[in-house]
PDB file of N, CA, C and O in Angstrom:
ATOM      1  N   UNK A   1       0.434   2.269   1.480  1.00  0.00           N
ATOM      2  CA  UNK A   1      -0.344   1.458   0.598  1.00  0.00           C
ATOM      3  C   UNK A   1       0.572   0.989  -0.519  1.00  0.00           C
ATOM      4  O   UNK A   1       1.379   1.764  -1.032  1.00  0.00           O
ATOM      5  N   UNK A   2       0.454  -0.233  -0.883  1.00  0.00           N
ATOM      6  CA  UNK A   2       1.261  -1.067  -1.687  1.00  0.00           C
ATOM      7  C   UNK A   2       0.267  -2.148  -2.251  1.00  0.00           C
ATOM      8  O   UNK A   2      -0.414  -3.027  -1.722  1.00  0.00           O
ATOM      9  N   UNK A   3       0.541  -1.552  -4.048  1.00  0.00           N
ATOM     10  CA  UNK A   3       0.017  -3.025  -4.702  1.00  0.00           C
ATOM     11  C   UNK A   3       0.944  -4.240  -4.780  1.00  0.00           C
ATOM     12  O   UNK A   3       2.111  -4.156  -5.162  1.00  0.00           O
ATOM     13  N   UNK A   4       0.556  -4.984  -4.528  1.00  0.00           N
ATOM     14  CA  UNK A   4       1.723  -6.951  -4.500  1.00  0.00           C
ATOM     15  C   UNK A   4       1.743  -6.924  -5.665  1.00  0.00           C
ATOM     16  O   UNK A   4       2.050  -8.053  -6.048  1.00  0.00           O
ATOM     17  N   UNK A   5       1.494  -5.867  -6.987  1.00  0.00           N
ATOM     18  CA  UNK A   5       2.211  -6.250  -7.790  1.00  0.00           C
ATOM     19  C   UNK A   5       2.856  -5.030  -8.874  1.00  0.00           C
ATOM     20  O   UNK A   5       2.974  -4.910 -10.093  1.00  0.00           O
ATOM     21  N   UNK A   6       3.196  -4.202  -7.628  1.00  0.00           N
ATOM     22  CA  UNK A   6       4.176  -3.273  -8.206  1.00  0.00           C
ATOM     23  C   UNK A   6       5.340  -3.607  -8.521  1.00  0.00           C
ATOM     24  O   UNK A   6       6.042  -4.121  -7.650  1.00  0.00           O
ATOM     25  N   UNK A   7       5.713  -3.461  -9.476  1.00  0.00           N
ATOM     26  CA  UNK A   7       7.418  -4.036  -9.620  1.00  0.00           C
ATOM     27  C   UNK A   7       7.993  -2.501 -10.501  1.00  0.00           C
ATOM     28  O   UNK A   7       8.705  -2.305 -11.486  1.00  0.00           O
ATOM     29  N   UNK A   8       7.403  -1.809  -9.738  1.00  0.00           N
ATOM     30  CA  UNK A   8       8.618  -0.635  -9.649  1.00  0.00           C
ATOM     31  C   UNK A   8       8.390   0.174  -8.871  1.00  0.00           C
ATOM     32  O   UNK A   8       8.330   1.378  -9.120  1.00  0.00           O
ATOM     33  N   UNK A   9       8.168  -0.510  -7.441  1.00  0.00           N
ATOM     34  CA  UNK A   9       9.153  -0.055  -6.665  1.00  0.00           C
ATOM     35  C   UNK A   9       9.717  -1.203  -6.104  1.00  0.00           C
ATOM     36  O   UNK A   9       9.710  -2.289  -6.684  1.00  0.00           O
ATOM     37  N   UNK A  10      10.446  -0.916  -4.460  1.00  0.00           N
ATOM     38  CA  UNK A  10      10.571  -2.331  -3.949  1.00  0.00           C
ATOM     39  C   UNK A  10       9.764  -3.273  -3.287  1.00  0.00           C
ATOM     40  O   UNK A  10       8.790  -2.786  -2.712  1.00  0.00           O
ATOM     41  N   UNK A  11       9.932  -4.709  -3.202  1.00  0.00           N
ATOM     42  CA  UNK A  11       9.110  -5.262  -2.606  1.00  0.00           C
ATOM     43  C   UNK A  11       8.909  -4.962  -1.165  1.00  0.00           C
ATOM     44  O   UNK A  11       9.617  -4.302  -0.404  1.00  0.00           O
ATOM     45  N   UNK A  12       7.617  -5.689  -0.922  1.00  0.00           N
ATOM     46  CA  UNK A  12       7.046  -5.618   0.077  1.00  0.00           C
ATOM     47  C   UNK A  12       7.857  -5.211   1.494  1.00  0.00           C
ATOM     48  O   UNK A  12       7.857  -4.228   2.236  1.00  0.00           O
ATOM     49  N   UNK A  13       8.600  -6.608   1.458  1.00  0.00           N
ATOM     50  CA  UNK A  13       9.668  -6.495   2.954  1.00  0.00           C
ATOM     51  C   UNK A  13      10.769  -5.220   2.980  1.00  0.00           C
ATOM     52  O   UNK A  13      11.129  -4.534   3.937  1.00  0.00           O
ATOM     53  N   UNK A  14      11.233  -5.159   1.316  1.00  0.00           N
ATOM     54  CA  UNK A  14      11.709  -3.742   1.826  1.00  0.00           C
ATOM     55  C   UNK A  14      11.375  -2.688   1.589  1.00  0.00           C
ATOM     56  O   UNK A  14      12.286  -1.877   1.420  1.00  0.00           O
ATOM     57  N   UNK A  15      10.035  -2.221   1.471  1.00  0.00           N
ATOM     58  CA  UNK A  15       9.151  -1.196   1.552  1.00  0.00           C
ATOM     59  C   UNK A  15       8.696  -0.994   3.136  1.00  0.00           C
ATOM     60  O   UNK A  15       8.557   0.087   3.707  1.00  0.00           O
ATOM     61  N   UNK A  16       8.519  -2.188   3.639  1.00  0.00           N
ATOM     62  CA  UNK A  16       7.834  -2.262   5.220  1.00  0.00           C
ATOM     63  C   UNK A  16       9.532  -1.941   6.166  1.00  0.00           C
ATOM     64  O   UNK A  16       9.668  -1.117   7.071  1.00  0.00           O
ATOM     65  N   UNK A  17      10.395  -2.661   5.730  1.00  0.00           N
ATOM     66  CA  UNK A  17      11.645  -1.680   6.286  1.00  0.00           C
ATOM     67  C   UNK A  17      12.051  -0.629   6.106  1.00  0.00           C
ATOM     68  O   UNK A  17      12.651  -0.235   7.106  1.00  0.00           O
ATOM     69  N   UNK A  18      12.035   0.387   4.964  1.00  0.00           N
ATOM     70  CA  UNK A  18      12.147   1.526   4.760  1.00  0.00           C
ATOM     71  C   UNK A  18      11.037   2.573   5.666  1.00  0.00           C
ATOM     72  O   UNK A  18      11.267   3.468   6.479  1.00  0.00           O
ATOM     73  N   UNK A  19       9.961   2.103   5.207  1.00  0.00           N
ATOM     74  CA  UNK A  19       8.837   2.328   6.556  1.00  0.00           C
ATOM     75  C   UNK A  19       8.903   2.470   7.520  1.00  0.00           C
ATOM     76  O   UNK A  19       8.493   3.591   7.824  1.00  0.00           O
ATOM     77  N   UNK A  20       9.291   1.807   8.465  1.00  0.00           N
ATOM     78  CA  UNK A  20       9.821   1.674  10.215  1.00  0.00           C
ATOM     79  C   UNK A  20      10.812   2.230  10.369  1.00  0.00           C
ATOM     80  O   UNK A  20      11.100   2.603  11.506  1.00  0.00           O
ATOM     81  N   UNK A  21      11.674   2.479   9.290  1.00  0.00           N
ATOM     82  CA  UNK A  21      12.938   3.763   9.351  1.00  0.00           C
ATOM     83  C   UNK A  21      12.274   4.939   9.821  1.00  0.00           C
ATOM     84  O   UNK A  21      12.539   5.502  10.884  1.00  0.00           O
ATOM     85  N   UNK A  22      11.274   5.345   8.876  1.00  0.00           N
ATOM     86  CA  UNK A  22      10.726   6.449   8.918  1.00  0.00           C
ATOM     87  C   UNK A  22       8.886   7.034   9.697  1.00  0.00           C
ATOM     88  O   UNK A  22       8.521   8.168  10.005  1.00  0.00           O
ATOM     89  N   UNK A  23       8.280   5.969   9.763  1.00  0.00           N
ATOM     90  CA  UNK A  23       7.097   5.904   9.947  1.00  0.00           C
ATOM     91  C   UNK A  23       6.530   4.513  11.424  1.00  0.00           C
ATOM     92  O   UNK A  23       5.554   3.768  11.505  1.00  0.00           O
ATOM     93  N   UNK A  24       7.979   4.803  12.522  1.00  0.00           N
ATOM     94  CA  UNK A  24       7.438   3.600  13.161  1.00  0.00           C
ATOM     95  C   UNK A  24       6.178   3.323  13.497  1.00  0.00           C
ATOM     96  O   UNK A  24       5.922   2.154  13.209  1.00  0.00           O
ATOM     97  N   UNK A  25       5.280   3.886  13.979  1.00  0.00           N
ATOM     98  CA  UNK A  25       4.448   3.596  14.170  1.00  0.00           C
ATOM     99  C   UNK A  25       3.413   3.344  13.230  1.00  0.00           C
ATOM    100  O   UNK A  25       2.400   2.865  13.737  1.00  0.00           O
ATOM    101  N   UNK A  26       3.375   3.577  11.709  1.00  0.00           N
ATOM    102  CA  UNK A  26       3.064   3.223  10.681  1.00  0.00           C
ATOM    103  C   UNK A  26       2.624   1.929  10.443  1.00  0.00           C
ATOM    104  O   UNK A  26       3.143   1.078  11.165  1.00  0.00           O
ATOM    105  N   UNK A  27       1.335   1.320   9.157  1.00  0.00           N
ATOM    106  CA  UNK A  27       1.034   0.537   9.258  1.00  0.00           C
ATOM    107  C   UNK A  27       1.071   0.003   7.183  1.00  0.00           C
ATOM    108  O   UNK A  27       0.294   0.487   6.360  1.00  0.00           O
ATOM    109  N   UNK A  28       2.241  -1.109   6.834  1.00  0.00           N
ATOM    110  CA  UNK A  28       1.836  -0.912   5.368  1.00  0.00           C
ATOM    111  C   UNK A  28       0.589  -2.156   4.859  1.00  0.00           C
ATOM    112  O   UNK A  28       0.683  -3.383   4.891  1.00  0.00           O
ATOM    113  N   UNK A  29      -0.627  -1.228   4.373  1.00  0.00           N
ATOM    114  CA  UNK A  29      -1.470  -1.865   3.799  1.00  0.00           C
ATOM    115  C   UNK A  29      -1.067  -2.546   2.501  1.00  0.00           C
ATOM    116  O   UNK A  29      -0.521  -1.845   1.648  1.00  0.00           O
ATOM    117  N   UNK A  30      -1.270  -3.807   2.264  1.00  0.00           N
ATOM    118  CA  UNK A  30      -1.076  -4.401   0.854  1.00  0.00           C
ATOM    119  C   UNK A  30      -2.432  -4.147   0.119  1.00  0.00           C
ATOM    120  O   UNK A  30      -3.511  -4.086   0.709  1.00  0.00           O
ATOM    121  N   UNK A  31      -2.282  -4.017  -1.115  1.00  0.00           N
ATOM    122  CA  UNK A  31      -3.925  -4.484  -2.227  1.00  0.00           C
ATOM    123  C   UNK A  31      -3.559  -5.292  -3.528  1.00  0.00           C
ATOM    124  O   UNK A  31      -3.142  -5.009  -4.651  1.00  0.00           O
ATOM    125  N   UNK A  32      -3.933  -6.497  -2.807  1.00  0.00           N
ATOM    126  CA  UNK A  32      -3.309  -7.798  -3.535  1.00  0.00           C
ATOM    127  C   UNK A  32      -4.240  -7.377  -4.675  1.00  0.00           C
ATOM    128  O   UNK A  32      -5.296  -6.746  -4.727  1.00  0.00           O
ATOM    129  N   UNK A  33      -3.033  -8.273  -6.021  1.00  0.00           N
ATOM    130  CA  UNK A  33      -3.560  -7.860  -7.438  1.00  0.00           C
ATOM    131  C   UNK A  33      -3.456  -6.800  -8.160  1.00  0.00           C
ATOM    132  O   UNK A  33      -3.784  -6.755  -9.345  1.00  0.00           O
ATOM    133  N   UNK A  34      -2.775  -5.422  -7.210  1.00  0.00           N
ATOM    134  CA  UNK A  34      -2.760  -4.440  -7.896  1.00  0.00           C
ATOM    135  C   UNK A  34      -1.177  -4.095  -7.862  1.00  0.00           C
ATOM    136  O   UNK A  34      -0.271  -4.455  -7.110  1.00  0.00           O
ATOM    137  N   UNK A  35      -1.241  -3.015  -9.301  1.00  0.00           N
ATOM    138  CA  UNK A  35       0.463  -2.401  -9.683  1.00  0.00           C
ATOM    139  C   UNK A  35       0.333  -1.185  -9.285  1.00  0.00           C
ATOM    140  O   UNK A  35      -0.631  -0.744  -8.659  1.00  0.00           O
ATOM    141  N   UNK A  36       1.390  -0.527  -9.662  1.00  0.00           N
ATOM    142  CA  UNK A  36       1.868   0.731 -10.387  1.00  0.00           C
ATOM    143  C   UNK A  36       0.498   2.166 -10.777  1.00  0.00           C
ATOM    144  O   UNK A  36       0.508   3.281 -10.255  1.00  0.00           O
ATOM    145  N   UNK A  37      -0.449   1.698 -11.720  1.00  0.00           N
ATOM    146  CA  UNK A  37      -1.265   2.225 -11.194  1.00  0.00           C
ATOM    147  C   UNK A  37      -2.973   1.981 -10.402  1.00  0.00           C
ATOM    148  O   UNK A  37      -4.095   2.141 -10.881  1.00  0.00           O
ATOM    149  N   UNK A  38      -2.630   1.645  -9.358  1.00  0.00           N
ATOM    150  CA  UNK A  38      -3.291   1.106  -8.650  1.00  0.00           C
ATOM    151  C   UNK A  38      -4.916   1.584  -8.383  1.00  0.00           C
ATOM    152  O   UNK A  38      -5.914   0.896  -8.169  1.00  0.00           O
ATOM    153  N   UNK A  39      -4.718   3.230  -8.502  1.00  0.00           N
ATOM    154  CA  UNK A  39      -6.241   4.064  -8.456  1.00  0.00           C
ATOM    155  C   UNK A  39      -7.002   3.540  -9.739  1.00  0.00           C
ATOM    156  O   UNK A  39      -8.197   3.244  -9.740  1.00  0.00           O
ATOM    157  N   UNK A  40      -6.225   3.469 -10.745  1.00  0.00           N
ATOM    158  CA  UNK A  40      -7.344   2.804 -12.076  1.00  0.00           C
ATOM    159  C   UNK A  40      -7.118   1.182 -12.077  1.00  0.00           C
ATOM    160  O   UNK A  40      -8.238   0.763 -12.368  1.00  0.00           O
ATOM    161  N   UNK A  41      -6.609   0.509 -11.974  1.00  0.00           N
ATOM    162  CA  UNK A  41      -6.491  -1.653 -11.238  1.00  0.00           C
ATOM    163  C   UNK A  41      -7.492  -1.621 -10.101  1.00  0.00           C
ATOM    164  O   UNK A  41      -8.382  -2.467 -10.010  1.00  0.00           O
ATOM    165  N   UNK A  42      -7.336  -0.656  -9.257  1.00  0.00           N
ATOM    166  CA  UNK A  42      -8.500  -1.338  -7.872  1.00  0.00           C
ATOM    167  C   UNK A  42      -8.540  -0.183  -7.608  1.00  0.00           C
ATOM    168  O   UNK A  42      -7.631   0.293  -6.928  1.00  0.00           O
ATOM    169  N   UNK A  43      -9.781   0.760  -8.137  1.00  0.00           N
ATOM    170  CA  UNK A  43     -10.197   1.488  -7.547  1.00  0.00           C
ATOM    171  C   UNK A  43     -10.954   1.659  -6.148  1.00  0.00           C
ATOM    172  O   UNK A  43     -10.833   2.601  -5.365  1.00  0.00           O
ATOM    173  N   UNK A  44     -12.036   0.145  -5.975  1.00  0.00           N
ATOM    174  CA  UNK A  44     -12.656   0.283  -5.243  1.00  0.00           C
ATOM    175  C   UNK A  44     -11.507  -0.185  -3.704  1.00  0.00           C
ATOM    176  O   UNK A  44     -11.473   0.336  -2.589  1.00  0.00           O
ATOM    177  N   UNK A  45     -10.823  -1.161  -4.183  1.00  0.00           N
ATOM    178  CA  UNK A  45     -10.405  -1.636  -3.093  1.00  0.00           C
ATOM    179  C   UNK A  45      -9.255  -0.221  -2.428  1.00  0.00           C
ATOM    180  O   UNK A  45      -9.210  -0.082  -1.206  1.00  0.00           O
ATOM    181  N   UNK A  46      -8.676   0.427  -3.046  1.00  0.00           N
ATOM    182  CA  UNK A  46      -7.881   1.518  -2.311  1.00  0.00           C
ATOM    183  C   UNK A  46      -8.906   2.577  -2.288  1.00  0.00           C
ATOM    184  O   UNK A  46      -8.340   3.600  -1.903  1.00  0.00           O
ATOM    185  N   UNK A  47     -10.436   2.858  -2.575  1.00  0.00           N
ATOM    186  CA  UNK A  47     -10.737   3.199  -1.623  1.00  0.00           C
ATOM    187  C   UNK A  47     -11.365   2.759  -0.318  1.00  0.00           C
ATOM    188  O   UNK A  47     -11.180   3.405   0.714  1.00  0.00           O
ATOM    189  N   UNK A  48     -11.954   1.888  -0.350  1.00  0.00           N
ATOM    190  CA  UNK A  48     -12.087   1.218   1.236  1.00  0.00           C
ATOM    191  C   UNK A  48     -10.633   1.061   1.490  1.00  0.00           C
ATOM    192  O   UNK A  48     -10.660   1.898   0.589  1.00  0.00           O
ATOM    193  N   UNK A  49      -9.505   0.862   1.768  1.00  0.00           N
ATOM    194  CA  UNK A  49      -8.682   1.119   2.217  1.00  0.00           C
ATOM    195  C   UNK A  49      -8.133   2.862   3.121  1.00  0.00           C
ATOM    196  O   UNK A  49      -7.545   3.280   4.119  1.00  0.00           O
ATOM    197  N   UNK A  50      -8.864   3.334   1.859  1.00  0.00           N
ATOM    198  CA  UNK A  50      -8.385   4.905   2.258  1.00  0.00           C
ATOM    199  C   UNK A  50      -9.836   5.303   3.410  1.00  0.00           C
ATOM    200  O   UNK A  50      -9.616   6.248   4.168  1.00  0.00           O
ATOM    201  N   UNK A  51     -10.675   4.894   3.483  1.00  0.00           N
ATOM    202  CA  UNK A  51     -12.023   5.037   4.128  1.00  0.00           C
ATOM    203  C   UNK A  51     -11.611   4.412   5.399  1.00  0.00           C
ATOM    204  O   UNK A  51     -12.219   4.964   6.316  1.00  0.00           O
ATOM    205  N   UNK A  52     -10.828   3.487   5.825  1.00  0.00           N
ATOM    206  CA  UNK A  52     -10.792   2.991   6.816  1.00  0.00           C
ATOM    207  C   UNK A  52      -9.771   3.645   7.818  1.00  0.00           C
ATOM    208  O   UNK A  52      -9.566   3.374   9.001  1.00  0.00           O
ATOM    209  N   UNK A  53      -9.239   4.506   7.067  1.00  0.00           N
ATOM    210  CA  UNK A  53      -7.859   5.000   7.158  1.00  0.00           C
ATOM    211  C   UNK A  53      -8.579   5.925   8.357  1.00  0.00           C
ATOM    212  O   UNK A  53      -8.540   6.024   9.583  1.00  0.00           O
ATOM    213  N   UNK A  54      -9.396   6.658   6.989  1.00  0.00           N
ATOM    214  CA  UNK A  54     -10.006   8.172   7.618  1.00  0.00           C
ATOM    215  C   UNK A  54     -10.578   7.745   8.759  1.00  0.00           C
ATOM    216  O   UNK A  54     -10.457   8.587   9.649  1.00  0.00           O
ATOM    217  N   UNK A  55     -11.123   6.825   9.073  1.00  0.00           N
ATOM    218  CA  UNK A  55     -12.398   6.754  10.178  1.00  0.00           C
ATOM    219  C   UNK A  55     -11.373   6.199  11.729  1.00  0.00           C
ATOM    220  O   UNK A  55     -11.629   6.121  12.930  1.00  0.00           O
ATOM    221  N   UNK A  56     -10.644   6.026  11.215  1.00  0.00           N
ATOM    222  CA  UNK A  56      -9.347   5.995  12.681  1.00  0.00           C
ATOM    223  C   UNK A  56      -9.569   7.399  12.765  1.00  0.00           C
ATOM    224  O   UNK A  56      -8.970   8.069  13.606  1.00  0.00           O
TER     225      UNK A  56
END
């Protein structure tokens, strides 16, 4: 999970490559609009994110 507007860490593309290093089969969710701390910016949206997760 990645907010599009974290800018501390790395972006997107090389977050999703560091990823497939480690997690191929892995999937990185974006939650556009959100940073750094993302549980209090979009609460609701990372949790339906995390809800969808679980129900796989």
């Amino acid at each position: 999970m990645l907010g599009s507007e974290d800018r501390n860490v790395p972006g997107i593309d090389a977050q999703r490559e560091m990823m497939q290093t480690h997690l191929p089969q892995g999937k990185l969710e974006i939650i556009e609009g959100a940073g750094h701390l993302m549980p209090m910016q979009t609460p609701q949206a990372l949790a339906e994110h995390i809800l969808r997760f679980a129900d796989h």
